[in-house]
Jmol script that loads the backbone (N, CA, C; Angstrom):
load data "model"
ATOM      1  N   UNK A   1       9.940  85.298  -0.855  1.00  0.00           N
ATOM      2  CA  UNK A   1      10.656  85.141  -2.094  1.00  0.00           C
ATOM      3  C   UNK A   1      11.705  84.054  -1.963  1.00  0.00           C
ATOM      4  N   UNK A   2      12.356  83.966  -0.721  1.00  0.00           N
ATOM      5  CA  UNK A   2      13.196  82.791  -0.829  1.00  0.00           C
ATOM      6  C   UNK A   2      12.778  81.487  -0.589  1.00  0.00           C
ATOM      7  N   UNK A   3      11.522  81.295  -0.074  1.00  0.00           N
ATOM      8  CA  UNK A   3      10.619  80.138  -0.126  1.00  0.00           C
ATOM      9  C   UNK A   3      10.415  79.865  -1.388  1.00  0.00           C
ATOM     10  N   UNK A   4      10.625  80.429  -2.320  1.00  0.00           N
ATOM     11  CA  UNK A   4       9.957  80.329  -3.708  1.00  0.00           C
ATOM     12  C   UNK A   4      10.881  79.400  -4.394  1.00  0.00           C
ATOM     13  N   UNK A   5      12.324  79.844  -4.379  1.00  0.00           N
ATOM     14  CA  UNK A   5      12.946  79.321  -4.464  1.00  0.00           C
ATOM     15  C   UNK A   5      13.649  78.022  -4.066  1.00  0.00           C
ATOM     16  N   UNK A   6      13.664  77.905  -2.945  1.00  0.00           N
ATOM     17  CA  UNK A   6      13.612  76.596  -2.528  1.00  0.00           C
ATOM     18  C   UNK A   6      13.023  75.750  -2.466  1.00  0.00           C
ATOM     19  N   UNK A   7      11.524  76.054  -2.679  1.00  0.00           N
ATOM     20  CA  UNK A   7      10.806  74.614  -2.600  1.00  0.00           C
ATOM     21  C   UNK A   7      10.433  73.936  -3.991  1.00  0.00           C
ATOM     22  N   UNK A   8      10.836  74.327  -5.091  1.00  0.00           N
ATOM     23  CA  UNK A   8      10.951  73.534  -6.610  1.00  0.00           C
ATOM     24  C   UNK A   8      11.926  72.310  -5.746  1.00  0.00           C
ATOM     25  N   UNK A   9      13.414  72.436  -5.269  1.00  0.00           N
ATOM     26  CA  UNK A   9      14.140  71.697  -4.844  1.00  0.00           C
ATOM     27  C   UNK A   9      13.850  71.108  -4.055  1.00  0.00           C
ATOM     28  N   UNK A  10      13.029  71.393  -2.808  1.00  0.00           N
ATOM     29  CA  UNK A  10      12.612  70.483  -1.798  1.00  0.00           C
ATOM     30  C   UNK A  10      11.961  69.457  -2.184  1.00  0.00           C
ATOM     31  N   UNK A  11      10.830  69.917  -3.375  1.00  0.00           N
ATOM     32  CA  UNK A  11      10.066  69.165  -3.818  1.00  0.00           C
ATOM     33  C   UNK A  11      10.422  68.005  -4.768  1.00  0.00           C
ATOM     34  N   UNK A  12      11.455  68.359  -5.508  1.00  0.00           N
ATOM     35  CA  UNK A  12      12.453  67.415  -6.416  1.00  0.00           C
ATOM     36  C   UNK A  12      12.921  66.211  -5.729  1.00  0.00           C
ATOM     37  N   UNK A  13      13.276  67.037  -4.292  1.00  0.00           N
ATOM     38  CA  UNK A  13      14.058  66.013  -3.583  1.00  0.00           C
ATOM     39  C   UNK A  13      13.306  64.913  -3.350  1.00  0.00           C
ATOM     40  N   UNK A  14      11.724  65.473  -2.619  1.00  0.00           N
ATOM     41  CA  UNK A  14      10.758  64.387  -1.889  1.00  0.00           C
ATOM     42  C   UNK A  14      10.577  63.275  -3.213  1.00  0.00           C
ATOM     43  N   UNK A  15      10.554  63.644  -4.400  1.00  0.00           N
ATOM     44  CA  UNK A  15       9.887  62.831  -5.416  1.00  0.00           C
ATOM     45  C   UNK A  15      11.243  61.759  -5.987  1.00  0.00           C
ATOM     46  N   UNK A  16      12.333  62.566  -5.776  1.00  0.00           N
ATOM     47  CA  UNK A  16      13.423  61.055  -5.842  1.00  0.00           C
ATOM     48  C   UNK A  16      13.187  60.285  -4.567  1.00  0.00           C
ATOM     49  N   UNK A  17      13.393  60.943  -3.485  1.00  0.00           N
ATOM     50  CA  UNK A  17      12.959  59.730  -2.756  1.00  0.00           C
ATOM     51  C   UNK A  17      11.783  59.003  -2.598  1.00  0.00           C
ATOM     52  N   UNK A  18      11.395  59.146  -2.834  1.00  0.00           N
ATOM     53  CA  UNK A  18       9.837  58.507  -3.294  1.00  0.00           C
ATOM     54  C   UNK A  18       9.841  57.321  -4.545  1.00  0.00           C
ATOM     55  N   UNK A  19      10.814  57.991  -5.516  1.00  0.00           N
ATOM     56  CA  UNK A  19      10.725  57.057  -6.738  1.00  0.00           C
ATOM     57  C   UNK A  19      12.104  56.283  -5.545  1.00  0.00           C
ATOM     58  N   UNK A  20      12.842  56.326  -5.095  1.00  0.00           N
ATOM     59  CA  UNK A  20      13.966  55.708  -4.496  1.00  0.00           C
ATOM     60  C   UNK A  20      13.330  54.979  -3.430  1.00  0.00           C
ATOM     61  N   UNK A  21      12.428  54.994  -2.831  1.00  0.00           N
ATOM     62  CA  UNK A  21      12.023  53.861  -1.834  1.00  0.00           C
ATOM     63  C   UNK A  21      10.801  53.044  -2.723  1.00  0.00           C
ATOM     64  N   UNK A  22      10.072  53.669  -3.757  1.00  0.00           N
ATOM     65  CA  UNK A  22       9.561  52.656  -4.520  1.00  0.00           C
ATOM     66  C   UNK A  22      10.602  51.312  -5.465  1.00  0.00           C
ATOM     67  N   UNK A  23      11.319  51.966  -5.698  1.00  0.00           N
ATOM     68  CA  UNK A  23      12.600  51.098  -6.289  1.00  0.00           C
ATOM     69  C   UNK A  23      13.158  50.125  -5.549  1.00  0.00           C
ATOM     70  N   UNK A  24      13.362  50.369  -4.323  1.00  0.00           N
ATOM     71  CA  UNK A  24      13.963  49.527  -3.208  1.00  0.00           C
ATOM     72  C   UNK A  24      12.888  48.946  -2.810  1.00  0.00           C
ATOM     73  N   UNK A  25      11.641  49.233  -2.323  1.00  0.00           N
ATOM     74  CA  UNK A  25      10.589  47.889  -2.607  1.00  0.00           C
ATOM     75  C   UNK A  25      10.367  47.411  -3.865  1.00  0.00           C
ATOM     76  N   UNK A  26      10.215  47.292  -4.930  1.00  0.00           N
ATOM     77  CA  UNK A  26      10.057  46.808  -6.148  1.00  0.00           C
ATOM     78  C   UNK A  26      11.580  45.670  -5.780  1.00  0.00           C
ATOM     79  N   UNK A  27      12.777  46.050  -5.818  1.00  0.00           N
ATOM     80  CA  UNK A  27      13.820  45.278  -5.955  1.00  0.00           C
ATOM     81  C   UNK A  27      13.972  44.365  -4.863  1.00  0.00           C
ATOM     82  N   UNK A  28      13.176  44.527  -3.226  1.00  0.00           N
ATOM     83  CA  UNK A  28      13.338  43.557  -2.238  1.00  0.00           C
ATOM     84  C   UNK A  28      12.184  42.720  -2.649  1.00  0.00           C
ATOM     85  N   UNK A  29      10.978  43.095  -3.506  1.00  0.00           N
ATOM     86  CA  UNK A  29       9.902  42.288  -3.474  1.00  0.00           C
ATOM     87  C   UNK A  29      10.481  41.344  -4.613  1.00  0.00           C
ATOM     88  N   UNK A  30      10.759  41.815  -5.434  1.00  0.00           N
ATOM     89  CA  UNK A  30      11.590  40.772  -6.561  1.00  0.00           C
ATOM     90  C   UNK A  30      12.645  39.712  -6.172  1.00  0.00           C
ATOM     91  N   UNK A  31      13.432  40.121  -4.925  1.00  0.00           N
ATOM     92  CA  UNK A  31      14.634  39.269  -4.676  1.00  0.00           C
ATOM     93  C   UNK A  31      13.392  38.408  -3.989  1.00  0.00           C
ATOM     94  N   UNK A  32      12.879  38.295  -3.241  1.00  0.00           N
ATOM     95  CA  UNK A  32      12.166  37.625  -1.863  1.00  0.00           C
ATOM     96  C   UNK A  32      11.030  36.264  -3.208  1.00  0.00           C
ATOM     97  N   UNK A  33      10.328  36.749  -3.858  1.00  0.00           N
ATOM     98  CA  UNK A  33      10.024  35.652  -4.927  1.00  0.00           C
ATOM     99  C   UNK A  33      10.937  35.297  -5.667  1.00  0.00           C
ATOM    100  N   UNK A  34      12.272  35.494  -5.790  1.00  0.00           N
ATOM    101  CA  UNK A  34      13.417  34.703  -6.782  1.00  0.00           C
ATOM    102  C   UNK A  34      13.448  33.793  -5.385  1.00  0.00           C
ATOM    103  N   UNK A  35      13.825  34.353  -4.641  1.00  0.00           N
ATOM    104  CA  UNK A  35      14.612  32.934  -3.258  1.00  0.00           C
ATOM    105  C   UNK A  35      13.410  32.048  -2.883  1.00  0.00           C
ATOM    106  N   UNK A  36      11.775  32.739  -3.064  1.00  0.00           N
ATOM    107  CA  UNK A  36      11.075  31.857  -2.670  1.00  0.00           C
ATOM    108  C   UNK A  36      10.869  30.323  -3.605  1.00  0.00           C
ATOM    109  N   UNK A  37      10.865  30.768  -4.796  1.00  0.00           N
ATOM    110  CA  UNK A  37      11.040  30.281  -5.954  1.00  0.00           C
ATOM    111  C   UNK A  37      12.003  29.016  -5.822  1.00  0.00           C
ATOM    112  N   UNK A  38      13.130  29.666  -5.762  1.00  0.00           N
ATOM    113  CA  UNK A  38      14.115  28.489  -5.814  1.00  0.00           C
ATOM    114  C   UNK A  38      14.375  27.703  -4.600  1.00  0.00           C
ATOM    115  N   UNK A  39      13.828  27.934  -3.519  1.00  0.00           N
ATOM    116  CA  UNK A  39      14.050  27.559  -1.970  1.00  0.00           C
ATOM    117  C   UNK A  39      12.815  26.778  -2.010  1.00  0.00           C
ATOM    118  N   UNK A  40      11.668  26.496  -2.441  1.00  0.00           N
ATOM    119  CA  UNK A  40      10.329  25.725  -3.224  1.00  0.00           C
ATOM    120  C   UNK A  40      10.719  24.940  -4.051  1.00  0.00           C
ATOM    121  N   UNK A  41      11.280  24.802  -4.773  1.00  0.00           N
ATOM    122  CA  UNK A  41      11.623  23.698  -5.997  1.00  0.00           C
ATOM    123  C   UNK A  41      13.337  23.024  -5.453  1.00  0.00           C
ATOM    124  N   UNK A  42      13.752  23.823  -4.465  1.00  0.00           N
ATOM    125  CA  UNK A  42      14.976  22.852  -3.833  1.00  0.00           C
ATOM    126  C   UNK A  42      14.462  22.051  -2.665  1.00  0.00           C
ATOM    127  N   UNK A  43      13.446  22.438  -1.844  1.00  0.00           N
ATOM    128  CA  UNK A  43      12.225  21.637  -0.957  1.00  0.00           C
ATOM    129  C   UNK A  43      11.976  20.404  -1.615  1.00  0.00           C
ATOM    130  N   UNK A  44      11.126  20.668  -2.888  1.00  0.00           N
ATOM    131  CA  UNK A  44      10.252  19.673  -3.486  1.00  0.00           C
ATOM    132  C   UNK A  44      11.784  18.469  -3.910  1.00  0.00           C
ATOM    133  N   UNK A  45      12.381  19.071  -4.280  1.00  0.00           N
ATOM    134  CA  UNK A  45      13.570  18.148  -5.017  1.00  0.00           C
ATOM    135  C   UNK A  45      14.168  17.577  -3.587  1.00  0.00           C
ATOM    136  N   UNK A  46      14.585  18.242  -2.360  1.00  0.00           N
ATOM    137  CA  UNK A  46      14.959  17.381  -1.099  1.00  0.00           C
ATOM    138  C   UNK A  46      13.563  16.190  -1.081  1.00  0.00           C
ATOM    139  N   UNK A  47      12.088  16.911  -0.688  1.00  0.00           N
ATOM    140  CA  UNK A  47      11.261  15.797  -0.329  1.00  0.00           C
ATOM    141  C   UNK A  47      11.034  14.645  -1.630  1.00  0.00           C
ATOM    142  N   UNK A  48      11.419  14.599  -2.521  1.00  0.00           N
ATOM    143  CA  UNK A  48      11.598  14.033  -4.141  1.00  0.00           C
ATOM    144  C   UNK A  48      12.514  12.749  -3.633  1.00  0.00           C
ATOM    145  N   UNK A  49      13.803  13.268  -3.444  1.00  0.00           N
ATOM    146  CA  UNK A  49      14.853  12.640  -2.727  1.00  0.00           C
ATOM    147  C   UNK A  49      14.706  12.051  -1.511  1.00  0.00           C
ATOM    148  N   UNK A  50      14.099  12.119  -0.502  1.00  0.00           N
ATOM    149  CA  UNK A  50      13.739  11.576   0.590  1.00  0.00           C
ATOM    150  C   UNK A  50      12.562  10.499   0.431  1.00  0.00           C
ATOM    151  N   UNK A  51      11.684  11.098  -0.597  1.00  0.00           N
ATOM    152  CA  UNK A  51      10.716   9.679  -1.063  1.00  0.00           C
ATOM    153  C   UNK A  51      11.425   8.419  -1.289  1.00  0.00           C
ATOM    154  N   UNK A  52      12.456   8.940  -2.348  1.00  0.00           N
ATOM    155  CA  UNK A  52      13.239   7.560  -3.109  1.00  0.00           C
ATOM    156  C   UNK A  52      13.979   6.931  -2.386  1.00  0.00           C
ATOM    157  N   UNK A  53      14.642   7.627  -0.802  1.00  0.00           N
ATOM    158  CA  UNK A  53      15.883   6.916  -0.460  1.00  0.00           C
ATOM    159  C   UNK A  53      14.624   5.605   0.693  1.00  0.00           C
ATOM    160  N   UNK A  54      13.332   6.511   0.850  1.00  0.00           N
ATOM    161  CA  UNK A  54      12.872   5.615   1.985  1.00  0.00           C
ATOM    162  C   UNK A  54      11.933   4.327   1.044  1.00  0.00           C
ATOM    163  N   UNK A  55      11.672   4.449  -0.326  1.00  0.00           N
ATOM    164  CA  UNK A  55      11.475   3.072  -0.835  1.00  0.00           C
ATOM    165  C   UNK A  55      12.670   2.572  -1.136  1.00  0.00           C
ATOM    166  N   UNK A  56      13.864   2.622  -1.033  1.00  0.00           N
ATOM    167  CA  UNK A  56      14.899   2.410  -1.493  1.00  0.00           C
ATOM    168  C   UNK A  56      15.126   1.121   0.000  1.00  0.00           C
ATOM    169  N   UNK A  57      15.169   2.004   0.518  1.00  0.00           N
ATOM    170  CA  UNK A  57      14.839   1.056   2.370  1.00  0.00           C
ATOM    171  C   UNK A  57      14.045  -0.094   2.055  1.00  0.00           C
ATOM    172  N   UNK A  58      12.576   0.455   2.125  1.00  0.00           N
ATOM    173  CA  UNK A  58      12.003  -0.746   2.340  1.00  0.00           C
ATOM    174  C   UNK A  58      12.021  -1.902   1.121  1.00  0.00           C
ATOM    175  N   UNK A  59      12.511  -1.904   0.121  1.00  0.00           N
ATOM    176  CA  UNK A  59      12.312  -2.712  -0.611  1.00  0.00           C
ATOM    177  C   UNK A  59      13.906  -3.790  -0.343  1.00  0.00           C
ATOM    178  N   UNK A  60      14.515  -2.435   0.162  1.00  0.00           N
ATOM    179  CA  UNK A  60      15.715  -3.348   0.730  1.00  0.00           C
ATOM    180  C   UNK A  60      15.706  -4.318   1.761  1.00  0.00           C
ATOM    181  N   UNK A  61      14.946  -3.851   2.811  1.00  0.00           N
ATOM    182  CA  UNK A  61      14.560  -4.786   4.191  1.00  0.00           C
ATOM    183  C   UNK A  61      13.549  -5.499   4.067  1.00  0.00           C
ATOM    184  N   UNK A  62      12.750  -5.362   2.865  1.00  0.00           N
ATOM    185  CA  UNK A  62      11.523  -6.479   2.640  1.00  0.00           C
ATOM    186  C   UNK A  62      12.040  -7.750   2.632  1.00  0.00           C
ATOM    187  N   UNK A  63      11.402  -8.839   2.232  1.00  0.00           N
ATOM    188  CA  UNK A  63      11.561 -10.185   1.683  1.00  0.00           C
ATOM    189  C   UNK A  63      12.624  -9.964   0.384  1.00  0.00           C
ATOM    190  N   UNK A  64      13.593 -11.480   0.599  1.00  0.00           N
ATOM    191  CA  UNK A  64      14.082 -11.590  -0.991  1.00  0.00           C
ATOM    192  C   UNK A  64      12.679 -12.026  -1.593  1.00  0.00           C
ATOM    193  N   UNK A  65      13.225 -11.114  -3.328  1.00  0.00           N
ATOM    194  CA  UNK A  65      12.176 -11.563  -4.150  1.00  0.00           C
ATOM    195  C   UNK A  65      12.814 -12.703  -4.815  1.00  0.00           C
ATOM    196  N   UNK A  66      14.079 -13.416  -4.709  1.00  0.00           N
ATOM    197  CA  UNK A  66      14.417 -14.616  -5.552  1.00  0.00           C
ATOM    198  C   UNK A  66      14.174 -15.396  -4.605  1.00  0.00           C
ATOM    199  N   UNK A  67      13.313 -16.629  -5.643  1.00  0.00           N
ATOM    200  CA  UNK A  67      12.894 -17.819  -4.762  1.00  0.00           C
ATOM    201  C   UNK A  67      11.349 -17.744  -4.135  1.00  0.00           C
ATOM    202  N   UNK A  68      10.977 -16.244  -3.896  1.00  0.00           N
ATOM    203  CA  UNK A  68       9.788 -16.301  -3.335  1.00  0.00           C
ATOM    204  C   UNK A  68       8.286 -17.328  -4.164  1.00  0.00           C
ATOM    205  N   UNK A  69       8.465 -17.385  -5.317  1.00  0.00           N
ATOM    206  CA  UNK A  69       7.660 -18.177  -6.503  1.00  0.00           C
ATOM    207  C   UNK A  69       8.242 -19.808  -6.036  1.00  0.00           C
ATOM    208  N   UNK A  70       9.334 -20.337  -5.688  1.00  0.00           N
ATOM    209  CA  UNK A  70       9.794 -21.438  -4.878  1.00  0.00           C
ATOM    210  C   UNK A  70       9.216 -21.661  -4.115  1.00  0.00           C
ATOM    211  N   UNK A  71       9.244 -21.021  -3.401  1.00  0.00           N
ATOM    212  CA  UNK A  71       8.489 -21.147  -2.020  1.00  0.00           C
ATOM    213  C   UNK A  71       7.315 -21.269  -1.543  1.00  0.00           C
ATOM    214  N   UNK A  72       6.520 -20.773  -2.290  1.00  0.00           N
ATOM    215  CA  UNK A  72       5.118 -20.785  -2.601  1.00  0.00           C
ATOM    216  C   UNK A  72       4.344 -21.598  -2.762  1.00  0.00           C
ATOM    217  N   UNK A  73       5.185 -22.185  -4.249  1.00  0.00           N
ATOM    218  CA  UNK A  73       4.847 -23.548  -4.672  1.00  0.00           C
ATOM    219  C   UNK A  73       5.158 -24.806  -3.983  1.00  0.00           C
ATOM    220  N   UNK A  74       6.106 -24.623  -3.108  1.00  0.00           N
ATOM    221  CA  UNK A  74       6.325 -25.392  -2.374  1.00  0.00           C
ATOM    222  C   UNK A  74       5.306 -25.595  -1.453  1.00  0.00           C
ATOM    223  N   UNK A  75       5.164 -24.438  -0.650  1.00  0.00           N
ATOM    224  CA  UNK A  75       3.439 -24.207   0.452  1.00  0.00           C
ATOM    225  C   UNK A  75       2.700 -24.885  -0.048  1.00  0.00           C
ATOM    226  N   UNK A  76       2.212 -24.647  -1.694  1.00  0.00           N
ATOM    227  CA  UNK A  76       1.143 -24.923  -2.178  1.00  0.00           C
ATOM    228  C   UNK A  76       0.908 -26.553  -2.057  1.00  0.00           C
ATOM    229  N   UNK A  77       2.047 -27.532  -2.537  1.00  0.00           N
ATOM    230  CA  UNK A  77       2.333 -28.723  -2.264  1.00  0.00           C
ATOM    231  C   UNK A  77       2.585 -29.648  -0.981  1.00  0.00           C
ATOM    232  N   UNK A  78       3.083 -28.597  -0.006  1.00  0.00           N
ATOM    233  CA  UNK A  78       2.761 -29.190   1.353  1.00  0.00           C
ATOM    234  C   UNK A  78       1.175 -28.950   2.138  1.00  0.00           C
ATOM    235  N   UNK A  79       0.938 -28.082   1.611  1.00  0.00           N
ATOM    236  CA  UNK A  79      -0.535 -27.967   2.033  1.00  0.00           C
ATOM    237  C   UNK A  79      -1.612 -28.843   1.078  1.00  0.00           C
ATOM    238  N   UNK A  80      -1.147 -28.997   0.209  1.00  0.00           N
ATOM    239  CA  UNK A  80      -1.995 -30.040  -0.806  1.00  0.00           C
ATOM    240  C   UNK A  80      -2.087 -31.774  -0.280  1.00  0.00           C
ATOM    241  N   UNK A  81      -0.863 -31.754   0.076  1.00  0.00           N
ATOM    242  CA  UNK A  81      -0.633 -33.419   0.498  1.00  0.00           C
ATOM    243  C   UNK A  81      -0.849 -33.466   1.996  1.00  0.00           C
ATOM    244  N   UNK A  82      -1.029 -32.522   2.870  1.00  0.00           N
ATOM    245  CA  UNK A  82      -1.468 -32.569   4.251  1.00  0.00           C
ATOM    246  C   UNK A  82      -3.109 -32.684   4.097  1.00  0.00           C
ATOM    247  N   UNK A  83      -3.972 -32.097   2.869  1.00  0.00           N
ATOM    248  CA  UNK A  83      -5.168 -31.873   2.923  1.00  0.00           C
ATOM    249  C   UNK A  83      -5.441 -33.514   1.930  1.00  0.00           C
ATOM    250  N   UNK A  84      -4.650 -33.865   1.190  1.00  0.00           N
ATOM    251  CA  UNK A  84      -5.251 -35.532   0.649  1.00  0.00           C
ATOM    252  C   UNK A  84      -5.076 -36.412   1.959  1.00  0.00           C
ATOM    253  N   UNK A  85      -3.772 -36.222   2.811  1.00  0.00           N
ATOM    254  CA  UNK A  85      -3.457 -37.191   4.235  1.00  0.00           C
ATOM    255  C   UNK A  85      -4.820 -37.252   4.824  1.00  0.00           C
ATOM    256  N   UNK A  86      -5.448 -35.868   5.148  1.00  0.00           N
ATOM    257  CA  UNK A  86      -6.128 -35.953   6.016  1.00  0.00           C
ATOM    258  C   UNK A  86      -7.758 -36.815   5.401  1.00  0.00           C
ATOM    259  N   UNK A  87      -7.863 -36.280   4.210  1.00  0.00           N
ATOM    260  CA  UNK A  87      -9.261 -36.877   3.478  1.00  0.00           C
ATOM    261  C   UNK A  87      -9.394 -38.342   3.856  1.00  0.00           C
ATOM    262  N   UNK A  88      -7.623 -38.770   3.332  1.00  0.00           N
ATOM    263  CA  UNK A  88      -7.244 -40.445   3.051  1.00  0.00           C
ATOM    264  C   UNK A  88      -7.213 -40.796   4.699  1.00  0.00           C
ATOM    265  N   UNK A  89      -7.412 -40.010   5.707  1.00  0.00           N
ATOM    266  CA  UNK A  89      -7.472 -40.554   7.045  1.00  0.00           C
ATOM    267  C   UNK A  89      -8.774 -40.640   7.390  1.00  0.00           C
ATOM    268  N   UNK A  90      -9.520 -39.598   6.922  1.00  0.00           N
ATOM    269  CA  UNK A  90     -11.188 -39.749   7.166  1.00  0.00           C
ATOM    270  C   UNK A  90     -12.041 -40.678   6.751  1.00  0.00           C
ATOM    271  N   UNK A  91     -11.575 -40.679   5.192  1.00  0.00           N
ATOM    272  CA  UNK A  91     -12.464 -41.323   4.477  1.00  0.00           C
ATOM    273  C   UNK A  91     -12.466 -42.891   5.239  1.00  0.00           C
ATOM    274  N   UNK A  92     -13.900 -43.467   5.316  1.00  0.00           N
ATOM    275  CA  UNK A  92     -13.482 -45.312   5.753  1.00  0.00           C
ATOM    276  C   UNK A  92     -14.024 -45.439   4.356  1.00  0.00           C
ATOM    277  N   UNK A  93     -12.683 -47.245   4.713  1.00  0.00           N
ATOM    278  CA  UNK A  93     -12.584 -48.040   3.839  1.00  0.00           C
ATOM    279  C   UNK A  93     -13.601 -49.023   3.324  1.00  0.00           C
ATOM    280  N   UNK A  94     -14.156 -49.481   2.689  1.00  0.00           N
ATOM    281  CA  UNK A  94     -15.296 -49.954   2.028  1.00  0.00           C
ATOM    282  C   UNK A  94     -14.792 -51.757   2.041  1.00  0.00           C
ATOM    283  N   UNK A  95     -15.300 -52.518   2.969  1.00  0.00           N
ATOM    284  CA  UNK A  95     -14.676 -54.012   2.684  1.00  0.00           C
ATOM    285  C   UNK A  95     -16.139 -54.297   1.886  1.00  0.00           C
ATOM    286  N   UNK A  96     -15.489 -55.356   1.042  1.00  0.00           N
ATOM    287  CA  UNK A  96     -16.570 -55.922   0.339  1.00  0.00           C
ATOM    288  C   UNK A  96     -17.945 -56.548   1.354  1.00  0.00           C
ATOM    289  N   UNK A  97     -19.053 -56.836   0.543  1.00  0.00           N
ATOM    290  CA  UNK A  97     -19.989 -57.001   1.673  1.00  0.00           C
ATOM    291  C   UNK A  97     -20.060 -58.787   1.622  1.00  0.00           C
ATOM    292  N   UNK A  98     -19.999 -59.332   0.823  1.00  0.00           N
ATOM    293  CA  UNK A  98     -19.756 -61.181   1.229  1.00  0.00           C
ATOM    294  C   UNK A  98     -19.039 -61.625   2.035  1.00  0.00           C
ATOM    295  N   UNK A  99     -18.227 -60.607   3.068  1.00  0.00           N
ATOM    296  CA  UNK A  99     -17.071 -61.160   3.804  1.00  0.00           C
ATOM    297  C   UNK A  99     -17.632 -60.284   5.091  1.00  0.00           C
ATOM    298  N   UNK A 100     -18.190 -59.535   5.129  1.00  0.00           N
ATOM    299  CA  UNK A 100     -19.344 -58.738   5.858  1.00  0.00           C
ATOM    300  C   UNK A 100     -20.132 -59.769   7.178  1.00  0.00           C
ATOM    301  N   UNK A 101     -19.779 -60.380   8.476  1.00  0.00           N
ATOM    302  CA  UNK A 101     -20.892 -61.048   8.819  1.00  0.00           C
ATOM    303  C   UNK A 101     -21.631 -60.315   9.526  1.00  0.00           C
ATOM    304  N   UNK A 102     -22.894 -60.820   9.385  1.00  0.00           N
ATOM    305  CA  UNK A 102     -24.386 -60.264   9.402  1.00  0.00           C
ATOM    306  C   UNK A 102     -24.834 -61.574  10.621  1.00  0.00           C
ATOM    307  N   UNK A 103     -25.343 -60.110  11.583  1.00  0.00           N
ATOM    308  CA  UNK A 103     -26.148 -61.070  12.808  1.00  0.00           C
ATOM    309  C   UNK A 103     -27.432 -61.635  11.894  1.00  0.00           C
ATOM    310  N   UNK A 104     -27.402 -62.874  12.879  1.00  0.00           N
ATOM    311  CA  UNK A 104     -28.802 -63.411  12.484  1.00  0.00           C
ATOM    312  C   UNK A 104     -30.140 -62.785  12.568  1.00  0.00           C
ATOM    313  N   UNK A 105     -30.004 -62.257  13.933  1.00  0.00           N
ATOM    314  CA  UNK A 105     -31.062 -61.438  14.723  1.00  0.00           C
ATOM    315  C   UNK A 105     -31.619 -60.101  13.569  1.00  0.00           C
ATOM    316  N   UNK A 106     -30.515 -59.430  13.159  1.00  0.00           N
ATOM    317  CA  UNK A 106     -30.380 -58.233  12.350  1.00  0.00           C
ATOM    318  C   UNK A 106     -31.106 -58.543  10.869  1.00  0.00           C
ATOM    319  N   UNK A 107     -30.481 -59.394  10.261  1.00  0.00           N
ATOM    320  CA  UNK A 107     -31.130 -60.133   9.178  1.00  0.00           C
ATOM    321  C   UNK A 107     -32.853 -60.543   9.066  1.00  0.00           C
ATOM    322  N   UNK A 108     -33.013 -61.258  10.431  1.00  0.00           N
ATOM    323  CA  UNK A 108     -34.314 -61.577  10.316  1.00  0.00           C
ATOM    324  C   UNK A 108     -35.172 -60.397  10.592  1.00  0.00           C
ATOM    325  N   UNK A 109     -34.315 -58.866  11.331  1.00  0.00           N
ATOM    326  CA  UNK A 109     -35.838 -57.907  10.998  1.00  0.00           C
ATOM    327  C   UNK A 109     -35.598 -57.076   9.813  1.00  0.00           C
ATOM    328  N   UNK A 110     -34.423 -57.066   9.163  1.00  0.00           N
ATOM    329  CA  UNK A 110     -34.528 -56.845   7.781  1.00  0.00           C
ATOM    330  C   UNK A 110     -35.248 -57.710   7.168  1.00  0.00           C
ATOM    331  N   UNK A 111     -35.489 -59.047   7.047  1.00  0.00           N
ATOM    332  CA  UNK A 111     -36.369 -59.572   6.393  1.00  0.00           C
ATOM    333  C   UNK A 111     -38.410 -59.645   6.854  1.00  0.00           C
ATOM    334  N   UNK A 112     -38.244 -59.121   7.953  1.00  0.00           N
ATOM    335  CA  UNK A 112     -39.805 -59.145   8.199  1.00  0.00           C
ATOM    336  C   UNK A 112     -40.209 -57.717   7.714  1.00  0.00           C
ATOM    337  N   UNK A 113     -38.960 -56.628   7.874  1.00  0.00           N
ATOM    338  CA  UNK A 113     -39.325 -55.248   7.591  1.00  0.00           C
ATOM    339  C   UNK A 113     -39.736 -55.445   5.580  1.00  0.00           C
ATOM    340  N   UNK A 114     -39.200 -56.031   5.038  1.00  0.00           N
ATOM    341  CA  UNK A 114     -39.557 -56.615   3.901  1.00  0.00           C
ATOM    342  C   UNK A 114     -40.939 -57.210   3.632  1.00  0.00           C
ATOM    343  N   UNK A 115     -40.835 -57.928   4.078  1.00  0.00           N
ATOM    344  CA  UNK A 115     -42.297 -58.978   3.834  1.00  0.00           C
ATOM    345  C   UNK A 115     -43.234 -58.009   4.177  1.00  0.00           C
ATOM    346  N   UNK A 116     -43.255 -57.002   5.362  1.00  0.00           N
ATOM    347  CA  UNK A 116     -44.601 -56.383   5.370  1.00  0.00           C
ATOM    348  C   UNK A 116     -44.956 -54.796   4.166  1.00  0.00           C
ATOM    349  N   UNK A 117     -43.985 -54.774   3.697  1.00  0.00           N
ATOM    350  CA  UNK A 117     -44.130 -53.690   2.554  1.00  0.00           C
ATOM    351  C   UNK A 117     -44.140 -54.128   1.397  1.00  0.00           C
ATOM    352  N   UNK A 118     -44.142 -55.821   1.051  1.00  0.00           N
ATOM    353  CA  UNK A 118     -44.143 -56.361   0.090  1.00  0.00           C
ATOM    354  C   UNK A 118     -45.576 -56.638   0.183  1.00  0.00           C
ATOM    355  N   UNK A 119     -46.167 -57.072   1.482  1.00  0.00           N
ATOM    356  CA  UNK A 119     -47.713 -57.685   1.911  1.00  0.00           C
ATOM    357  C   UNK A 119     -48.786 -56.626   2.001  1.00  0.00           C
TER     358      UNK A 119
END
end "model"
wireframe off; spacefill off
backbone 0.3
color backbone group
């Protein structure tokens, strides 16, 4: 008979704690995705920030971009007049041919090489 009595209460008890450790997981599982949450999007926003500072670098330590269109054109013109120098060094000069002297020897088998394709 006194078991009877007591265990409505025992049993009351087990079922708050029960709803009381479901509560306390429900509320640690909730905190743990709020911090994951915001500890993820403060990541992305550091690596966000770390993208920009390292093009920030290299565009700093690259080449100046003023003048580079100068310069270029300039290349373009020294390499242009090194490549006519060199043509105007290759190319030979053409003397007229009346001022041209011509062996005798040379002449006369140009002229027999003639006569026999004329004959």
């Amino acid at each position: 008979m006194t078991g009877a009595k007591v265990l409505p209460y025992v049993s009351s008890i087990w079922i708050c704690l029960l709803v009381g450790a479901y509560i306390w997981l429900l509320k640690t599982r909730v905190v743990k995705v709020l911090a994951m949450s915001f500890h993820v999007s403060t990541f992305f926003d550091r690596i966000q920030e770390s993208l920009f500072n390292q093009y920030v670098i290299e565009m700093l330590s690259g080449p100046p971009l003023v003048g580079i269109d100068q310069r270029e054109h300039e290349e373009e013109e020294k390499v242009m007049s090194e490549v006519l120098a060199d043509l105007k060094a290759r190319t030979p000069r053409k003397t007229p041919t009346a001022s041209t002297p011509r062996s005798s020897a040379f002449s006369r088998v140009i002229s027999e090489k003639e006569k026999e394709k004329e004959g």
